[in-house]
C-alpha positions as CSV (number, residue, x, y, z in Angstrom):
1,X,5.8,18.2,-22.3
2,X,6.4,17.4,-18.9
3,X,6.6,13.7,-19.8
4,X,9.0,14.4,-22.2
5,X,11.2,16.0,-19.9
6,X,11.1,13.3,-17.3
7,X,11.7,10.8,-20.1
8,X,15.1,13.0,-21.4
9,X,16.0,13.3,-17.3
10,X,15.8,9.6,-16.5
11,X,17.4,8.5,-19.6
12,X,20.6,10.4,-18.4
13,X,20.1,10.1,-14.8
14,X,20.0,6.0,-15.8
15,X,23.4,6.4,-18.0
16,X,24.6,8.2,-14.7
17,X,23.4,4.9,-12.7
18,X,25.5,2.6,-15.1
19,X,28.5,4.4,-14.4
20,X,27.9,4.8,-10.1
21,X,27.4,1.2,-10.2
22,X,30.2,0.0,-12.0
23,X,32.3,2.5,-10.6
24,X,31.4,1.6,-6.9
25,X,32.2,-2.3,-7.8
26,X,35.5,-1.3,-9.2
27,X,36.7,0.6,-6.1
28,X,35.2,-1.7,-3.9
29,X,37.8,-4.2,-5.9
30,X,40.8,-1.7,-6.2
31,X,40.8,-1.0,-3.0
32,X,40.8,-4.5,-1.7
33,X,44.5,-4.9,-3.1
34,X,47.7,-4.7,-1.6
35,X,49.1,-2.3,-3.8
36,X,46.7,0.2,-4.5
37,X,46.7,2.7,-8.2
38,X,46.0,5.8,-6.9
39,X,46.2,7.3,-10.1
40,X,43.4,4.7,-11.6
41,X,41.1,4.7,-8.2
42,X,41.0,8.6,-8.9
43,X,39.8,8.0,-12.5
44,X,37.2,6.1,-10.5
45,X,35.8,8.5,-8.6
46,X,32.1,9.5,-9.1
47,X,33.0,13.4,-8.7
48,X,36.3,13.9,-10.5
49,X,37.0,10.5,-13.2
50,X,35.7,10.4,-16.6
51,X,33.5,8.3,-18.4
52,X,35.3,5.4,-19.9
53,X,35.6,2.2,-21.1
54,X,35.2,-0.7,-18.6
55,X,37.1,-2.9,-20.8
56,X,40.0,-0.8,-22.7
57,X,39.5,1.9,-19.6
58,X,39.6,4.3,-22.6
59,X,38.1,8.0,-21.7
60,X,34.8,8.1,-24.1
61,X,33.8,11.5,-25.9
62,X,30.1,13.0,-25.5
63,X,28.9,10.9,-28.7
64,X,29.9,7.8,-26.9
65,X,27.5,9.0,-23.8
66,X,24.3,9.3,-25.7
67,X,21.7,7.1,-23.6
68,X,20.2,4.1,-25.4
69,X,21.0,6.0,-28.8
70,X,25.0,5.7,-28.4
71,X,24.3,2.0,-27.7
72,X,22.6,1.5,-30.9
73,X,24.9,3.5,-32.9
74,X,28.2,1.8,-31.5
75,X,26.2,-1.5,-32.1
76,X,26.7,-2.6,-28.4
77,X,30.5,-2.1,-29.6
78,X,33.4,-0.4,-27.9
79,X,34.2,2.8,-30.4
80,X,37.5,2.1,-29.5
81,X,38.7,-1.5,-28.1
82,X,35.3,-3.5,-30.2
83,X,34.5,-4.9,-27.2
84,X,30.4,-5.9,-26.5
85,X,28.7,-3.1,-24.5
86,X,26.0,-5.2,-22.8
87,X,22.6,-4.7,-22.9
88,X,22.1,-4.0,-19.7
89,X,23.1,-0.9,-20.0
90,X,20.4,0.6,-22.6
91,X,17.7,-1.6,-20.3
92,X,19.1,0.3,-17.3
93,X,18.3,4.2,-18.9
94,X,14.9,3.2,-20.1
95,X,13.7,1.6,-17.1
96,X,14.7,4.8,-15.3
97,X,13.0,6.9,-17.8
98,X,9.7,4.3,-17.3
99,X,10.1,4.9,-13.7
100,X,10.0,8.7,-13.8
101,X,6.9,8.8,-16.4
102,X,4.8,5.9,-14.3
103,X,5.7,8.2,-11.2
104,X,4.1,10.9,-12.8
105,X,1.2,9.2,-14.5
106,X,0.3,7.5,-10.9
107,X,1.3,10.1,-8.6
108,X,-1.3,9.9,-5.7
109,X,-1.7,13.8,-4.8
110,X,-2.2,17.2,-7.4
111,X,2.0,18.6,-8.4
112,X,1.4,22.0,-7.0
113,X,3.0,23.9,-4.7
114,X,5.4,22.1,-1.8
115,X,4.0,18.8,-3.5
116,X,6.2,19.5,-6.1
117,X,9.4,19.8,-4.0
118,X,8.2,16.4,-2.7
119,X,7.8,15.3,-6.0
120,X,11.3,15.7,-7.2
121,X,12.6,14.5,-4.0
122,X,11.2,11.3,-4.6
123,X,12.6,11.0,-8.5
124,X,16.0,11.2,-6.5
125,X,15.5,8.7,-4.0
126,X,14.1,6.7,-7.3
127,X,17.2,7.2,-8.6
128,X,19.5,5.2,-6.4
129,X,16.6,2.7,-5.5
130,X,17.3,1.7,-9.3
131,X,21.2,1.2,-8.6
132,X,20.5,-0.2,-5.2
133,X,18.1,-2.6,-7.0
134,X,21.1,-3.1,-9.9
135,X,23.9,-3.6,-7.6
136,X,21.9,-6.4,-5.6
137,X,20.8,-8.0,-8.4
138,X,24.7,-7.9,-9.6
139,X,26.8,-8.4,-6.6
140,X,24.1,-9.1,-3.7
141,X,25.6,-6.4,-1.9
142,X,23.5,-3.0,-0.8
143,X,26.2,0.1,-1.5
144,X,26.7,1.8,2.3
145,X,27.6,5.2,0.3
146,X,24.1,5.1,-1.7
147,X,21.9,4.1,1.1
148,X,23.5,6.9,3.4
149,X,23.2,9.4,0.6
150,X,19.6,8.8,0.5
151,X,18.9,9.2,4.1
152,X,18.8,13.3,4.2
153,X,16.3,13.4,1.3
154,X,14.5,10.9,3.1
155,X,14.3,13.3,6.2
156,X,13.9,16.3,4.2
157,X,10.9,14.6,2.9
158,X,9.8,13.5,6.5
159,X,10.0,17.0,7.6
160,X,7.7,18.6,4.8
161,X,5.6,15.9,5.6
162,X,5.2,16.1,9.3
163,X,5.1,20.3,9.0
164,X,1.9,19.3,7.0
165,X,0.4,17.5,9.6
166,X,-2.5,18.9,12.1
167,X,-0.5,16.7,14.7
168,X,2.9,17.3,14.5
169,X,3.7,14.9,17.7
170,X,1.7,11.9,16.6
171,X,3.4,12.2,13.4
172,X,6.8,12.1,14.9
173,X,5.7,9.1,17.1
174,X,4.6,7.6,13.6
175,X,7.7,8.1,11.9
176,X,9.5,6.6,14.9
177,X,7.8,3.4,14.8
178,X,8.1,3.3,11.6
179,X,11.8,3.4,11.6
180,X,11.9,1.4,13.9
181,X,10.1,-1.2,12.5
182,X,11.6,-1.2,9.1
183,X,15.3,-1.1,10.7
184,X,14.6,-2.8,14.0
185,X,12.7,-6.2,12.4
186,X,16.2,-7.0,9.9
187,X,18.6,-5.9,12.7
188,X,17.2,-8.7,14.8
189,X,17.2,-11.1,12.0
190,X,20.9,-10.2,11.2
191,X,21.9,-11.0,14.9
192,X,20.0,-13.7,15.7
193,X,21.9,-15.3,12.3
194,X,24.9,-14.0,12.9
195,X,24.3,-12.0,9.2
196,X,23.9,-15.9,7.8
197,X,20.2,-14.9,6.3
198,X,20.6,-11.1,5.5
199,X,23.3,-8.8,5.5
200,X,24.2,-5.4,7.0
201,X,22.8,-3.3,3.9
202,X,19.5,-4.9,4.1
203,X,19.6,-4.1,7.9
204,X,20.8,0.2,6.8
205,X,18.1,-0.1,3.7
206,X,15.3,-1.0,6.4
207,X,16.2,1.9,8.3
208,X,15.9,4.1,4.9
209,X,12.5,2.3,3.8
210,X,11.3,3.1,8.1
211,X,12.3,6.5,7.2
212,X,10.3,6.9,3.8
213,X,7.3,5.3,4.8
214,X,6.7,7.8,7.5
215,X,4.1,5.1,9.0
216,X,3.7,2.1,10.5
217,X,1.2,1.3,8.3
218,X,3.1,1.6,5.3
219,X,6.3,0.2,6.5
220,X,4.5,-2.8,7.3
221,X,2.8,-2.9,4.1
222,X,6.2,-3.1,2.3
223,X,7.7,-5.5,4.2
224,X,4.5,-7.7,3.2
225,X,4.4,-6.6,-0.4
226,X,8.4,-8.0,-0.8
227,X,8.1,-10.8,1.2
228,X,4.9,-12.0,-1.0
229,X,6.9,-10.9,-4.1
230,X,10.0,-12.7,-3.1
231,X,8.2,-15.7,-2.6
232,X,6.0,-15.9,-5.7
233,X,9.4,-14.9,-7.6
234,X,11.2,-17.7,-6.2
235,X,8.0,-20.8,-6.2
236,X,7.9,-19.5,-9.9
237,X,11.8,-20.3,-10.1
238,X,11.6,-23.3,-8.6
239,X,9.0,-24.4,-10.6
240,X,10.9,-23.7,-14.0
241,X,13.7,-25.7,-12.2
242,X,15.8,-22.2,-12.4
243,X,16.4,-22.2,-8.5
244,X,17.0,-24.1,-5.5
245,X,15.2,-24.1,-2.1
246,X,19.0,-23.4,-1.6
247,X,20.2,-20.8,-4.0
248,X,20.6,-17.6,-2.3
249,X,18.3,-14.9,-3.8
250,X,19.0,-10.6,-2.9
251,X,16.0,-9.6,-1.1
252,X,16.7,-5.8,-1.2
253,X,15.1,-5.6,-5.1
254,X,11.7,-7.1,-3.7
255,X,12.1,-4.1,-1.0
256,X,13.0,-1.7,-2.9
257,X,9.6,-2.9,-5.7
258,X,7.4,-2.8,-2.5
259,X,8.4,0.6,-1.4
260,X,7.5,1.4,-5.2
261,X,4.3,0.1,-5.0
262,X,3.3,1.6,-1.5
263,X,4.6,4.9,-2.9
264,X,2.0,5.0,-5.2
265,X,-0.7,2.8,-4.1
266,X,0.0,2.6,-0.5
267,X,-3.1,4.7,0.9
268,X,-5.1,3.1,-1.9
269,X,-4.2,-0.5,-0.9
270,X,-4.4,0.4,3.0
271,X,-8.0,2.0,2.5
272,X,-9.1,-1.3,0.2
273,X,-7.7,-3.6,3.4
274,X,-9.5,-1.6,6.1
275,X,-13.0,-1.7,4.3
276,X,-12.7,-5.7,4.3
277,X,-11.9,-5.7,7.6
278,X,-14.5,-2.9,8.2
């Protein structure tokens, strides 16, 4: 039952990612102009517009909003100007649902009590990881307004967390460093480049991941985790003669897959490292 819930919740919280994404692209672009629409940048807006068409800009009816099932109905097809809905769109809505049932499944401590607060914390931060990870992969551009939105449900989460803890003070420390080093280690990077090797959102997303990890442990586990899958990603590439040691390549999805992974196999991976070393 409780899978079948999640499923029906990412589904539509995925259709809701489609829309944020292309709706943050579009404003970005309208408001770049001279001559602004008002009257279509409000249509835009994630609180007040519609749903509609990004072709035709037609508004779409609640048939036309049915995840992954409207797709197949319309036939990847406009209803109303014929033109193709692409598939990324579908793809987008079950990966979210995937997400929120593998969270589940793999979910390191028992749902009850406070851990279940904690729980659907993380499905929301999940969320716009996904259209973090989207817009990257589109654009190569971190969204300001979705990183910043995730930062007080990362702290509410830090704050359950550290009211857990027998040592309240050394957990603060730990989140500290932990911020510290997840933020501090890209904002270097973007000045000594002069933002030439990564960009301001990868510097505000390390600040988010410092924040989430709550350790320095974990935060320096992620930062390995995407740097190994960002280079096994792009020697693979290179080997299929699909990249270039010069093509540029978004490193916020492999961050965003690491903090994944460390959320639920962090202490497992951590304990597996320390009894080699032990």
């Amino acid at each position: 039952m409780i899978i079948l819930i999640l499923t029906i919740v990412g589904l539509c919280l995925g259709s809701f990612i489609n829309a944020l994404v292309w709706r943050l692209n579009a404003l970005e672009i309208e408001s770049s102009k001279k001559r602004l629409n008002l009257e279509y940048i409000n249509d835009l807006s994630i609180l007040n517009g519609r749903s509609m068409c990004t072709n035709c800009k037609h508004k779409l009816n609640s048939l036309d909003l049915i995840p992954i099932f409207s797709w197949i109905i319309l036939r990847g097809r406009c209803r109303y100007c014929k033109h193709n809905i692409s598939i990324i769109y579908p793809i987008v809505e079950l990966t979210v649902a995937i997400i929120f049932d593998l969270t589940y499944i793999c979910w390191p401590n028992n749902l009850i009590g406070i851990e279940i607060e904690i729980f659907a914390l993380w499905l929301l931060v999940l969320t716009g990881f996904v259209a973090l990870f989207y817009y990257d992969v589109k654009w190569y551009k971190l969204p300001t307004s979705i990183i910043y939105t995730l930062m007080p449900i990362g702290l509410i989460i830090s704050i359950i967390n550290i009211s857990r803890s027998n040592e309240i003070l050394k957990s603060i420390v730990s989140l500290l460093i932990s911020i510290l080093i997840g933020g501090g280690i890209f904002y270097a990077i973007y000045q000594l480049s002069d933002g030439k090797y990564i960009g301001g959102g990868d510097v505000r997303l390390g600040w988010l991941l410092g924040l989430l990890a709550g350790s320095p442990a974990k935060i320096i586990l992620i930062l390995f985790l995407a740097s190994l899958i960002g280079s096994l990603f792009s020697i693979t590439l290179i080997i299929l003669k699909r990249l270039t040691p010069k093509s540029v390549i978004a490193f916020g999805p492999f961050l965003l897959t690491a903090s994944y992974i460390t959320l639920l196999f962090g202490p497992d991976i951590l304990n597996w490292y320390k009894s080699l070393i032990i």
